[in-house]
C-alpha positions as CSV (number, residue, x, y, z in Angstrom):
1,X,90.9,-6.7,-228.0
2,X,93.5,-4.2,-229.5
3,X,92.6,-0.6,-229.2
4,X,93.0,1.4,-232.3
5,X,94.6,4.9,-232.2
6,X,93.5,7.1,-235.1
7,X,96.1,9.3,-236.3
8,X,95.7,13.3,-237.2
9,X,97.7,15.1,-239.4
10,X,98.9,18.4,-236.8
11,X,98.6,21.0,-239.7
12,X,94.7,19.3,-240.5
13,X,94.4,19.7,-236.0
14,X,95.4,23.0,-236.3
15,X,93.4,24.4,-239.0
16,X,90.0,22.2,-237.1
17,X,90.7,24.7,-234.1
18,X,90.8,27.7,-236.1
19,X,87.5,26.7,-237.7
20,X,86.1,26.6,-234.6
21,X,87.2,29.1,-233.1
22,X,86.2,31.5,-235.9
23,X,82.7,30.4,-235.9
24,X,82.3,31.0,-232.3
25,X,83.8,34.4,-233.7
26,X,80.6,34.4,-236.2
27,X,77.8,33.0,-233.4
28,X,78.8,36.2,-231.3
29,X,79.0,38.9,-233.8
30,X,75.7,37.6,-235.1
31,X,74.3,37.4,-231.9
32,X,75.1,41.0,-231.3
33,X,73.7,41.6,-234.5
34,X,70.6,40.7,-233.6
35,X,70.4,42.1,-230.5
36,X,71.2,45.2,-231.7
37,X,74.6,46.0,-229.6
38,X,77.0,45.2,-232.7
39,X,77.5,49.5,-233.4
40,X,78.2,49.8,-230.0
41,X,81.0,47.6,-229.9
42,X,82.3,48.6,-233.0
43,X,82.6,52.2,-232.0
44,X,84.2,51.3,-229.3
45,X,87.1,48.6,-231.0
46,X,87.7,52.0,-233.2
47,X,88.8,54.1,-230.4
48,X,84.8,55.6,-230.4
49,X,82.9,56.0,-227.5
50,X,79.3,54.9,-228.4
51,X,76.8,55.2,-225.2
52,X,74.3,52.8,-224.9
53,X,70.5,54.8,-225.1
54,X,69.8,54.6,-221.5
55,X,73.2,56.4,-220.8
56,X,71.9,58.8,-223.0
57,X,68.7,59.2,-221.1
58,X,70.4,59.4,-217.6
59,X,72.5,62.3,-219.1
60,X,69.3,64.5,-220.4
61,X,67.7,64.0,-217.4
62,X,70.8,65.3,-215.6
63,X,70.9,68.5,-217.7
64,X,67.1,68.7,-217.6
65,X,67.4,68.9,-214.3
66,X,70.0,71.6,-214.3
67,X,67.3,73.0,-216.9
68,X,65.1,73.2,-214.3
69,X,66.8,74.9,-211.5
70,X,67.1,77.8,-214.0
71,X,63.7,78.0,-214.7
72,X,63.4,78.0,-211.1
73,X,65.5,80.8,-210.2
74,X,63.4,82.8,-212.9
75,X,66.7,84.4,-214.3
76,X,65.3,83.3,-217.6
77,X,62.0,82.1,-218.8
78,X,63.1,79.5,-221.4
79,X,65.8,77.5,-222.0
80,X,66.3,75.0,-225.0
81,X,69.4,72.8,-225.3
82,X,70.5,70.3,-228.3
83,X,73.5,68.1,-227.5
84,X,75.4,65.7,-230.2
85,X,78.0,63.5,-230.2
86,X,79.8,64.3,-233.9
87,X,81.6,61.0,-233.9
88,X,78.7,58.6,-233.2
89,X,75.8,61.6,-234.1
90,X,73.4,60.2,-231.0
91,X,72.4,62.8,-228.4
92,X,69.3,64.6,-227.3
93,X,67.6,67.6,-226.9
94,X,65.2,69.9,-224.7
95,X,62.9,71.9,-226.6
96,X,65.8,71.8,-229.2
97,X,62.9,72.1,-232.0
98,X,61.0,75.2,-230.6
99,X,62.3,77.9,-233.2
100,X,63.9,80.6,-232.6
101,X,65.3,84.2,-233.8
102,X,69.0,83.5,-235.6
103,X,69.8,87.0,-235.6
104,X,73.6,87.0,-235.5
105,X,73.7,83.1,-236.2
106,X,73.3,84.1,-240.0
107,X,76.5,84.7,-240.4
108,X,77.5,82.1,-240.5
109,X,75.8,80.2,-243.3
110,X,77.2,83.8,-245.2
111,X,80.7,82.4,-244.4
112,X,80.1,79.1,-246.0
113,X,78.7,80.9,-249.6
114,X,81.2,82.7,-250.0
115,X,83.8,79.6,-248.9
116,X,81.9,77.6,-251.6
117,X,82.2,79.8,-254.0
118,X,86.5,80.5,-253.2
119,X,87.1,76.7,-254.0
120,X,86.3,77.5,-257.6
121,X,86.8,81.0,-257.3
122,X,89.7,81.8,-254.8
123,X,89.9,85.2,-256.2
124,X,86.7,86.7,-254.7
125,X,88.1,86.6,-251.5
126,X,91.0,88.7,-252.2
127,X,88.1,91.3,-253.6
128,X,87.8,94.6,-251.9
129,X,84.7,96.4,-250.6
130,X,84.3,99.6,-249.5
131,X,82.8,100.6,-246.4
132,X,81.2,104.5,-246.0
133,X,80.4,104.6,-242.6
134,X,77.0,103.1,-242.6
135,X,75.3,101.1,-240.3
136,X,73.9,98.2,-240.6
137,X,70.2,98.6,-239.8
138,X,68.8,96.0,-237.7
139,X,68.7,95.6,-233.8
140,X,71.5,96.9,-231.1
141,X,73.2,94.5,-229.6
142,X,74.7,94.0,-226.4
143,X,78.1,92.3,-227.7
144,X,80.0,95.3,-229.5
145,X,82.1,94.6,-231.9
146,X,85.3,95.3,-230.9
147,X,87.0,96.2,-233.5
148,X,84.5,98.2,-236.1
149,X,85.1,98.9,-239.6
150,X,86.4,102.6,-240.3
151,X,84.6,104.6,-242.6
152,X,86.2,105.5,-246.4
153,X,88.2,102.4,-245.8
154,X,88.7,99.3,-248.2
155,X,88.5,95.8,-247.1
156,X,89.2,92.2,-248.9
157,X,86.5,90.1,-248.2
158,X,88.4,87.8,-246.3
159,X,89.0,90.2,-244.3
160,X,85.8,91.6,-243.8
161,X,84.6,87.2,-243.7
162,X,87.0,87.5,-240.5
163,X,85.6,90.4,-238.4
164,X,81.8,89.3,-239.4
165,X,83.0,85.7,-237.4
166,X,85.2,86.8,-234.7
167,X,84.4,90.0,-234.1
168,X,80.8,90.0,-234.8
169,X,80.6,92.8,-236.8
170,X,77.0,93.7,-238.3
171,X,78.5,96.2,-240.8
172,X,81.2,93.4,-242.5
173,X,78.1,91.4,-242.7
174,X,76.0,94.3,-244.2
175,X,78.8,94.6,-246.9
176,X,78.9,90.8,-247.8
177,X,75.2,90.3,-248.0
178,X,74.8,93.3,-250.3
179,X,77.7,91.8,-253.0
180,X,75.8,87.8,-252.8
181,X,74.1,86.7,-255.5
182,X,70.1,87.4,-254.7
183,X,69.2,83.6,-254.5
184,X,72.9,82.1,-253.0
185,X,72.2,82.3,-249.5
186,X,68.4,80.5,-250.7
187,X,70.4,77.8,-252.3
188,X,72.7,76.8,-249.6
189,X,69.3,76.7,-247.7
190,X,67.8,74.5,-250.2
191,X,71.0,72.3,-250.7
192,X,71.5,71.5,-247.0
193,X,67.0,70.9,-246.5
194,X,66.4,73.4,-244.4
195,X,63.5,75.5,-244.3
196,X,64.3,78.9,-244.1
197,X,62.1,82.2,-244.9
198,X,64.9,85.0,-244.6
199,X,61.5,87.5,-244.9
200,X,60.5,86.6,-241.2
201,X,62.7,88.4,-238.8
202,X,61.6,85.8,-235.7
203,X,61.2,82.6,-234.9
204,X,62.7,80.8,-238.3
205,X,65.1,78.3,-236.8
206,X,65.3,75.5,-234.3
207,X,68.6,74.4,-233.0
208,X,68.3,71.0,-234.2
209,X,68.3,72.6,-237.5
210,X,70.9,75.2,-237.3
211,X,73.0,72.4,-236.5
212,X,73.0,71.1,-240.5
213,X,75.7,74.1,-240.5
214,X,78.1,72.5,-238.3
215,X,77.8,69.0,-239.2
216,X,78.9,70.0,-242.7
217,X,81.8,72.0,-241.5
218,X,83.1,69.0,-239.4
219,X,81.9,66.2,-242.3
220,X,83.2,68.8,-244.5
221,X,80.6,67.3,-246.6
222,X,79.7,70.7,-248.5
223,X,82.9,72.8,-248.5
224,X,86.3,71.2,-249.3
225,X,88.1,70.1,-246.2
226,X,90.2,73.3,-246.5
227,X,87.3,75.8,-246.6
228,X,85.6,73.5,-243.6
229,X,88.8,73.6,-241.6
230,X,89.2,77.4,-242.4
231,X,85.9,78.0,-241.4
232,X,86.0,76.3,-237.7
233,X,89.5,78.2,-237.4
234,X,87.6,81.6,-237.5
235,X,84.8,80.5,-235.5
236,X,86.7,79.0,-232.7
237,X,88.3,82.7,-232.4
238,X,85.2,84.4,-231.6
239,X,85.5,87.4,-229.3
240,X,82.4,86.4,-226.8
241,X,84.5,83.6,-224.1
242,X,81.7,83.9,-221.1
243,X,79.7,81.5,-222.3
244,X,79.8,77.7,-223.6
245,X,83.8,78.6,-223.7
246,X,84.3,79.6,-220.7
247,X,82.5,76.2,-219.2
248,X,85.4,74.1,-221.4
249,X,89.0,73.7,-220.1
250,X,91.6,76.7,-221.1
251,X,92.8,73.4,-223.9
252,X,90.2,72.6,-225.1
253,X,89.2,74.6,-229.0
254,X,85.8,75.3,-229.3
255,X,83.9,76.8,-232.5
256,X,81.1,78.6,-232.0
257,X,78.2,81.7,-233.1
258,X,76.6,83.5,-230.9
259,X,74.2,86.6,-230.6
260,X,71.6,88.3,-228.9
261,X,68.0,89.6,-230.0
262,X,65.3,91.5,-228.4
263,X,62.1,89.6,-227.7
264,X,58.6,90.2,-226.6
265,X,56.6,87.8,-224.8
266,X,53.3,87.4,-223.0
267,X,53.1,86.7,-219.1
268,X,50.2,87.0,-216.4
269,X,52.1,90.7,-216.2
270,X,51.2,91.4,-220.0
271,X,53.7,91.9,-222.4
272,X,57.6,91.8,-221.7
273,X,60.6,92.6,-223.3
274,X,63.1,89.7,-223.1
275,X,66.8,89.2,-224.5
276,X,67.2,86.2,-226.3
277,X,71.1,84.8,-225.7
278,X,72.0,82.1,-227.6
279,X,75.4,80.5,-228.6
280,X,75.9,77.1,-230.8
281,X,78.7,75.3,-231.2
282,X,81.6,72.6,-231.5
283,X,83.4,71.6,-228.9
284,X,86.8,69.3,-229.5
285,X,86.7,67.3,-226.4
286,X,90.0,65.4,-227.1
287,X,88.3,62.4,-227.9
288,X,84.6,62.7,-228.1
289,X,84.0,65.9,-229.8
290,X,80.4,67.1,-229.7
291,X,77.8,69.7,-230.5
292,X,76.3,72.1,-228.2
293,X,73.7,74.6,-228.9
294,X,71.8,76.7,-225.9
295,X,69.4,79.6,-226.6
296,X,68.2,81.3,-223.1
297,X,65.2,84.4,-223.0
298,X,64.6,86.1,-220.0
299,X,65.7,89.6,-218.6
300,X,69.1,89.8,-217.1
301,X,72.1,89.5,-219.8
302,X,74.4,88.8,-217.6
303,X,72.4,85.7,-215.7
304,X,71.7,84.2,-219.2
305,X,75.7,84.5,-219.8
306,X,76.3,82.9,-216.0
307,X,73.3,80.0,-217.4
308,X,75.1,79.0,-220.7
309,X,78.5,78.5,-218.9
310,X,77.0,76.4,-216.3
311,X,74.7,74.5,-218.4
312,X,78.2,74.1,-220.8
313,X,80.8,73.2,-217.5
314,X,77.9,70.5,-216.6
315,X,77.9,68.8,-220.1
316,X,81.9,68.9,-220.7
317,X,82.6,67.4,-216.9
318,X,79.6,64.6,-218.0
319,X,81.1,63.7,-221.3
320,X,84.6,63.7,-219.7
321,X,83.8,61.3,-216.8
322,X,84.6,58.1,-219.1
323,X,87.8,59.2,-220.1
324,X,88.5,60.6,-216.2
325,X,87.0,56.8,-215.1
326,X,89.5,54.8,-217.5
327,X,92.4,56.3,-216.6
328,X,92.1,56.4,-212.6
């Protein structure tokens, strides 16, 4: 009996095998669907370093930890952290929504009015105030301005925007707030969700939420991409470098606010006046920028300074170890 041979057209072969082979493509992609690993692997086929949750979880335990051994040393007697990766927005947080005293940190949602307003308005920055030697009332603060304002002179208010940032200068801030409109600072409140009484002088913030600030600078998702990049230029200029900067690489930009408060808290002891330090900001790790905001209270300036580097050097060397693993 005579075999027969059944003939295929190549180009019909050719295009079975693609078929095929793209709905294997479709089983695995719908598999990882399912399973819940698909935005992982996406991140990471667009250059994005996604890490899985329980990575996550080893690496706030690890900082906990370093947490902890501050606590320990009773340098401080709090310490809250919030850490996010801007690309991906997963991270964590240690008491990250215990609220806090922004003191200094105002200034820079005051930045971003008057930004707002200079995309439709560019004039206003160009405007020129008049400063008569008066001081800002409010609470001393450790980190002097380095630069003050001179009495009987006139400044633009870009350039008084400018020392406010990176010079942290109370007075330029005093002379802004006083020419805002009454309710602007309440609407960018309002616009980004955040609940904000400016009538309380303590505890009005968490660092979760004072983050909205900096996710719509690097979204630029309420100024303009100009006024957003504008703004992270002056805030990565800031005058104070001991803290979360000086934990980063000389190359590395960083953007941040800082300040520090006067505090009162309740021990065994009785009452106790504490100094609250506390510095948020963005750090542009060359391929995995994140977010990193650290508020310390205890007694000793210079140990809370020494704490926020450290806790800062940790987080950069643990968020650089991929990279440092992939290429060695």
């Amino acid at each position: 009996m005579k075999k027969k041979s059944i003939l295929i057209n190549r180009s019909f072969l050719i295009v079975l095998v693609l078929a095929v082979f793209a709905l294997g493509i479709f089983a695995d992609r719908l598999f990882l669907l399912i399973t819940g690993q698909g935005d992982e692997l996406e991140g990471r086929s667009a250059g994005v370093f996604v890490p899985p949750g329980r990575e996550l979880t080893q690496f706030r335990t690890r900082v906990n930890d370093l947490v902890k051994l501050a606590l320990a040393s009773h340098d401080v007697t709090s310490v809250s952290v919030y850490f996010l990766y801007l690309k991906t927005d997963s991270g964590f947080g240690i008491r990250e929504d215990e609220r806090f005293a922004p003191h200094n940190l105002l200034k820079l949602p005051v930045m971003i009015v008057y930004f707002k307003s200079a995309e439709t308005s560019p004039e206003i920055l160009q405007k020129k105030l008049s400063f008569n030697g008066r001081v800002m009332a409010g609470t001393p603060s450790r980190l002097k301005t380095p630069r003050p304002l001179e009495s009987g002179k006139t400044y633009t208010t870009s350039d008084l925007i400018y020392r406010m940032i990176v010079f942290n200068d109370d007075d330029a801030l005093s002379l802004l707030t006083a020419n805002l409109q009454q309710d602007a600072l309440d609407k960018l409140y309002e616009d980004l969700d955040l609940e904000i009484d400016p009538s309380d002088e303590e505890d009005i913030m968490s660092l979760s939420a004072y983050a909205s600030f900096y996710r719509t600078l690097y979204d630029a998702s309420y100024l303009n991409r100009r006024m957003s990049d504008k703004a992270l230029q002056y805030l990565s200029k800031a005058s104070f470098r001991d803290g979360i900067v000086a934990g980063t690489p000389p190359n590395v930009t960083v953007a941040s606010r800082f300040g520090d408060f006067p505090v009162s808290e309740n021990d065994e002891k009785g009452p106790a006046d504490l100094i609250q330090l506390h510095e948020i900001g963005i750090v542009f790790h060359p391929s995995r920028p994140y977010l990193l905001g650290i508020i310390t209270r205890g007694s000793d300036f210079t140990a809370q300074t020494r704490i926020i580097r450290d806790i800062s050097s940790f987080i950069y060397r643990d968020v650089d170890q991929p990279q440092r693993d992939r290429t060695h």
